[in-house]
N, C-alpha and C positions, 0 to 999 in steps of 0.2 A: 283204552289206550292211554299209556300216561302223557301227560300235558308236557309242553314244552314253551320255554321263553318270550317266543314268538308267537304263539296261541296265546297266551296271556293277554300279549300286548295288543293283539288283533282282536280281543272277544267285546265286542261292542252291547251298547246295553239292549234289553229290548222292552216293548210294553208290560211284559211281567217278569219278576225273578227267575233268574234259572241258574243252574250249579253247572260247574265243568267238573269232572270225577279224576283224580288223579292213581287211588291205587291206597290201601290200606285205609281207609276210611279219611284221606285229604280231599278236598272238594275248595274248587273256587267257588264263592255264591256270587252274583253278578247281579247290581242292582240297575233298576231302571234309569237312577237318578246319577250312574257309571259307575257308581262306588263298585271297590270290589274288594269282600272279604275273604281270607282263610278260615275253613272250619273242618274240624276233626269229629268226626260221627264214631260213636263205638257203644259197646251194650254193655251194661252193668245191672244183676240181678234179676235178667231181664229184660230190663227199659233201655229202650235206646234212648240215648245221648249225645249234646254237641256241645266242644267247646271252640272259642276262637282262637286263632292264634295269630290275628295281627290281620294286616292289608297291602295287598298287592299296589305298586312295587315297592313298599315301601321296603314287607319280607320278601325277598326273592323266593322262586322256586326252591335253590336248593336251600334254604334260611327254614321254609317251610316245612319242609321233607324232614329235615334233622328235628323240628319241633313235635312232629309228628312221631316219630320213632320215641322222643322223651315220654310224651304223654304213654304211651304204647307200655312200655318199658314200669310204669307205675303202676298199669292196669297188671299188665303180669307178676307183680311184687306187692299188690294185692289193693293199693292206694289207688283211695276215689280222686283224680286232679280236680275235678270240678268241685268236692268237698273242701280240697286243700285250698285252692283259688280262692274260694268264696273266708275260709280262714282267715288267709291270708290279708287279704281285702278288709275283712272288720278289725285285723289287729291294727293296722295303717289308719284306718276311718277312729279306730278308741286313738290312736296317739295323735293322730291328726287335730282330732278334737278334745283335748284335754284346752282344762280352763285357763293355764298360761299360752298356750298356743294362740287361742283366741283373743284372750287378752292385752298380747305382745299383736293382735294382726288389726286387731280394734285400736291401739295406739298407731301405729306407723298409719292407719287410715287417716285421722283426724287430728295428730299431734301437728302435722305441718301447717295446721291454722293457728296454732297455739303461740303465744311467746315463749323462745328457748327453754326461761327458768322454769317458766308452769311446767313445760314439757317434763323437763329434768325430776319435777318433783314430782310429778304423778306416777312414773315409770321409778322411781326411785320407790316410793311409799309402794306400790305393787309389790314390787319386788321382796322388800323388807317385812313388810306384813302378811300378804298373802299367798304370793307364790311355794314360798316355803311346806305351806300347809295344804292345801287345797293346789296349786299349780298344775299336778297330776293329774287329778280328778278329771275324768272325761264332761264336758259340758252339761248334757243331757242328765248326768248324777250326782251335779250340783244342788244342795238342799241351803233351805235358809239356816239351819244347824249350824251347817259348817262354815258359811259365812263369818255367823254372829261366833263364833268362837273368837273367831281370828280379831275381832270386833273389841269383843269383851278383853282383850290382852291389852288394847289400845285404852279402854275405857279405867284397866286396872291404874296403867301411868298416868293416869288425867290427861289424856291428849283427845278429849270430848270431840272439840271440833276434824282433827285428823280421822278421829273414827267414823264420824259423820259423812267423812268427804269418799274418805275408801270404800265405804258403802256406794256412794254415785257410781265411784268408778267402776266397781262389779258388777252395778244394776247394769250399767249403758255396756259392760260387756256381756251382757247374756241380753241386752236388746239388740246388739249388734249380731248375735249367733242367732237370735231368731229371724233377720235381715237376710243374713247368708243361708237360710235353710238350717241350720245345726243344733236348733232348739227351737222348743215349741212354748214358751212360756217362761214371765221373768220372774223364778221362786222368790226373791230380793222382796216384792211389793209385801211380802206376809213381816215382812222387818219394820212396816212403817210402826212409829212410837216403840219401836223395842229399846233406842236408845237414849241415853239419859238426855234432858231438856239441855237444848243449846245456854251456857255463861254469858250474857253478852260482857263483852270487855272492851272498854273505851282505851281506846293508846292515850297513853297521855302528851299533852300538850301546853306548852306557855300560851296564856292568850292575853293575859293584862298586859297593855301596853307598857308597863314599866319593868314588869320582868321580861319582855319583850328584849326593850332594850340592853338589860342588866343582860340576856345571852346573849345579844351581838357582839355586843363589846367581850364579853368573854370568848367569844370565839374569835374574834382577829384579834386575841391572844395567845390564841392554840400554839403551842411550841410542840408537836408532835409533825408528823409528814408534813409537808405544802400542798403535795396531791392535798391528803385528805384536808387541809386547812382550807383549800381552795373549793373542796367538795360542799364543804359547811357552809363556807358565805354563797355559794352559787344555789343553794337547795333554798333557802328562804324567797331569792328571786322567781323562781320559778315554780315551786311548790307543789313537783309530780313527785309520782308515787317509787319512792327509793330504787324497788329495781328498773323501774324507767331512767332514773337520774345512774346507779351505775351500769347501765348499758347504753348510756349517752356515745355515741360515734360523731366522730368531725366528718363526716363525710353527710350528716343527717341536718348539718346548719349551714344558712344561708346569709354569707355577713352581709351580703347587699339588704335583702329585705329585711334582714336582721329576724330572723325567723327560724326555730326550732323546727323540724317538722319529722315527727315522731313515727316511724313506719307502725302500719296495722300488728304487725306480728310479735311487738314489742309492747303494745296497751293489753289492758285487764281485756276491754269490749272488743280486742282486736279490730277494731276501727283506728283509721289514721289520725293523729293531733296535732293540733299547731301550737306553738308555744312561742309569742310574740317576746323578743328581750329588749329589755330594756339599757339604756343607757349604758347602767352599771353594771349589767348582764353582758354586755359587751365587753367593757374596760378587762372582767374578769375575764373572757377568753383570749382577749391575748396576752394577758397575765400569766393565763395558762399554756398558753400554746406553745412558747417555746419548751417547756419542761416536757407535755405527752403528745404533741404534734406530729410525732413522728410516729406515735400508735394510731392504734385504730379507734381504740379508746378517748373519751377526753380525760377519765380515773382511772388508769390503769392500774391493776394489782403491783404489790408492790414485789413479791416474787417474780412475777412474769407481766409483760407489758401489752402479751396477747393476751390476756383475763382480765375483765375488767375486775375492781376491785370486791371483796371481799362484801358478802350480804349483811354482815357485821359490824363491817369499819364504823361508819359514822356512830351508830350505838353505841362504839365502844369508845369513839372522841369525845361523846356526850356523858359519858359519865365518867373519865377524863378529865372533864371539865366540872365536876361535880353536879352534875344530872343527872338521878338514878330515875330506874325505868316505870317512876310513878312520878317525874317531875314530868322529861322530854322525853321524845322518841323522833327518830329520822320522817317516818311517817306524821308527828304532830306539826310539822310545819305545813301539811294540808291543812289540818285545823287550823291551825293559826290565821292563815291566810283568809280562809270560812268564813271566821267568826268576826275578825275585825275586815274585811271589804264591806260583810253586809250590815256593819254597824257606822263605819264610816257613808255607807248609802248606794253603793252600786249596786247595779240591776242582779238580781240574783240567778235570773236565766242566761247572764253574762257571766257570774262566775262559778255556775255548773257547770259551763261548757267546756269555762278554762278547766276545772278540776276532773272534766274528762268523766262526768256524771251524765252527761246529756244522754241522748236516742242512743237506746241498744237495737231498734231494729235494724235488722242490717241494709236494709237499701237506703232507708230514709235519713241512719248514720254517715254514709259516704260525702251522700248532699249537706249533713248539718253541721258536717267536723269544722268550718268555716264560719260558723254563723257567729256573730255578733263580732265578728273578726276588729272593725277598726274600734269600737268600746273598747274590747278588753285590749288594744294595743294600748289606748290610753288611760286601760285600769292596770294591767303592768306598771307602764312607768311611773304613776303615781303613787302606785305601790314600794316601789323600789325606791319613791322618793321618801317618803313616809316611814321604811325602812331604817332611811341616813336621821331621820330627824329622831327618832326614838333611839338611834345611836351614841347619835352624838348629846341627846338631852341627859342634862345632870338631875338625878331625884335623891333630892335633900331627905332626910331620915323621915320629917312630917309630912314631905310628899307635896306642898302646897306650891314651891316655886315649879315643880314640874305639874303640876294641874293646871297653874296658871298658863303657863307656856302653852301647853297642850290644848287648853280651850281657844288660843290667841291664833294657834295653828292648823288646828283639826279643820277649818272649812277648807283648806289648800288642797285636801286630798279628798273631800266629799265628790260620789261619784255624780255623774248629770244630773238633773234635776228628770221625774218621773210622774 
């Protein structure tokens, strides 16, 4: 007797499975646990056969019925559905998981712990180097070959270190696809030592105190932008790492406490940082502030005032200013800051902190991002004091009246006694 609407909605479960028969091989199956499926039963070659076609109510009877006539319809023109289905299902499963698919689902996982620009580059280099080649490639038929291809292209232009990194980024997505179930193993590890020995390359940096001086003074010379002039004197006071200094936000300082405070998702360690200012540090933000106040930015691009500025700029004021990229670099005013605090005598576990080198564990980071907090308040401003005195000091050709000076001055900014 064929089923009707009502019977559907009335067939309650019971201690074991049982089917309701509707008529051409449709059958409700009725589980104990209430569920209830459609299934089509029919013979092929012999063997009988079931396939599903969905669940009550979500198919209606008549949803049901018309699906049932399709299947019917394929048997008679000679096509196995259950052969087709099951096709159909690995071509979906190969595109599903090809190596950009996972790639692009491994970024959107983890990229929202990252800082913006990291983010930006790593999905940028993907895209650039690898997707192109391999992006297709179903997961599971990823070999170290076709990695190290893609690899060796990078290794042809000398970008050693970029090939290095795009290898991370391919290993942790096929660690990621073993996570998810969609690979069983990370071919990548058979690459260890396939590429060439890492360059180390030191950035360069001023660190004598007299050519110290000889750029300050060249820089509150700078006849180029005010942003960027104003970028220049502010980056010695504070002495984070470029793209923290241009994704500096006024909405991130605190003129009361006079305090920087750097969100996690903006630092290298992704941990929060404080960056105590000093004096001068101050004077220059509202120097600045009526000019990019109005941004989001405190450097705003100079195109557009919603970007902050250019990953470039300052590199490119700097040798502007005749400092080529083996005198200064934006990043060497971390050096600088380095070499002379811990010559001048400050604690050096005070000024890793500041330099945002401290604890990368991550719990014990949240607790440390604070520590030696009033030191370095008062290794800031001594710094920045120290700063004005190398400014403003004149060094005569022999060097002798600015050594003298300099020894007559140097304990003003030695840090606590240890």
């Amino acid at each position: 007797m064929p089923l009707t609407h009502y019977s559907l909605l009335n067939a309650q479960p019971r201690v074991k499975t049982y089917k309701l028969f509707d008529g051409h091989g449709l059958y409700l199956q009725v589980a104990p646990s209430g569920g209830k499926w459609w299934r089509v039963k029919y013979r092929l070659g012999g063997r009988e056969q079931c396939l599903s076609v969905g669940t009550f109510p979500a198919v209606a009877l008549k949803a049901a019925r018309e699906r049932c006539e399709e299947l019917r319809a394929k048997l008679a023109s000679g096509v196995d559905p259950a052969a087709e289905r099951r096709l159909a299902r690995q071509q979906l499963r190969t595109k599903d998981d090809s190596f950009e698919v996972i790639a692009r689902e491994w970024y959107a996982t983890f990229s929202s712990n990252w800082a913006p620009s990291h983010g930006d580059r790593v999905l940028r280099r993907l895209e650039t180097y690898v997707f192109p080649w391999v992006g297709k490639v179903p997961i599971r038929e990823i070999t170290a070959m076709n990695v190290l291809e893609c690899l060796r292209r990078l290794e042809h232009q000398n970008t050693h270190e970029t090939a290095r990194r795009v290898l991370r980024y391919c290993s942790q997505t096929l660690r990621y696809a073993i996570m998810t179930g969609r690979a069983e193993t990370d071919v990548l590890g058979q690459l260890r030592g396939a590429l060439a020995p890492r360059k180390i390359r030191h950035l360069a940096s001023v660190k004598d105190p007299k050519r110290v001086g000889a750029l300050l003074r060249a820089i509150d010379g700078y006849d180029g932008r005010l942003v960027t002039k104003l970028a220049l004197r502010f980056a010695p006071l504070v002495f984070v790492r470029p793209g923290e200094l241009r994704q500096a936000a006024w909405g991130d300082f605190d003129f009361l406490q006079r305090e920087w405070r750097i969100p996690a998702n903006q630092m290298k360690a992704h941990q929060p940082h404080i960056v105590p200012l000093s004096s001068q540090a101050m004077a220059l933000l509202r120097e600045l502030q009526p000019l990019t106040g109005a941004s989001h930015f405190l450097f705003p691009g100079e195109r557009s005032a919603d970007r902050p500025m250019s990953n470039n700029t300052l590199n490119a004021a700097l040798r502007r200013l005749g400092y080529g990229p083996d005198d200064m670099t934006a990043h060497g005013f971390r050096s600088m800051a380095s070499t002379l605090l811990n010559e001048l005598g400050w604690s050096s576990d005070a000024i890793e902190r500041q330099l945002a080198h401290g604890e990368r564990d991550g719990v014990r980071a949240v607790y440390n991002y604070a520590q030696y907090l009033p030191e370095r308040r008062r290794m800031m401003q001594a710094w920045s004091d120290y700063l004005n005195h190398l400014q403003s000091a004149i060094a005569f050709n022999e060097g002798s009246a600015f050594a003298n000076a300099e020894s007559q001055q140097h304990v003003k900014w030695l840090g606590p006694r240890r």
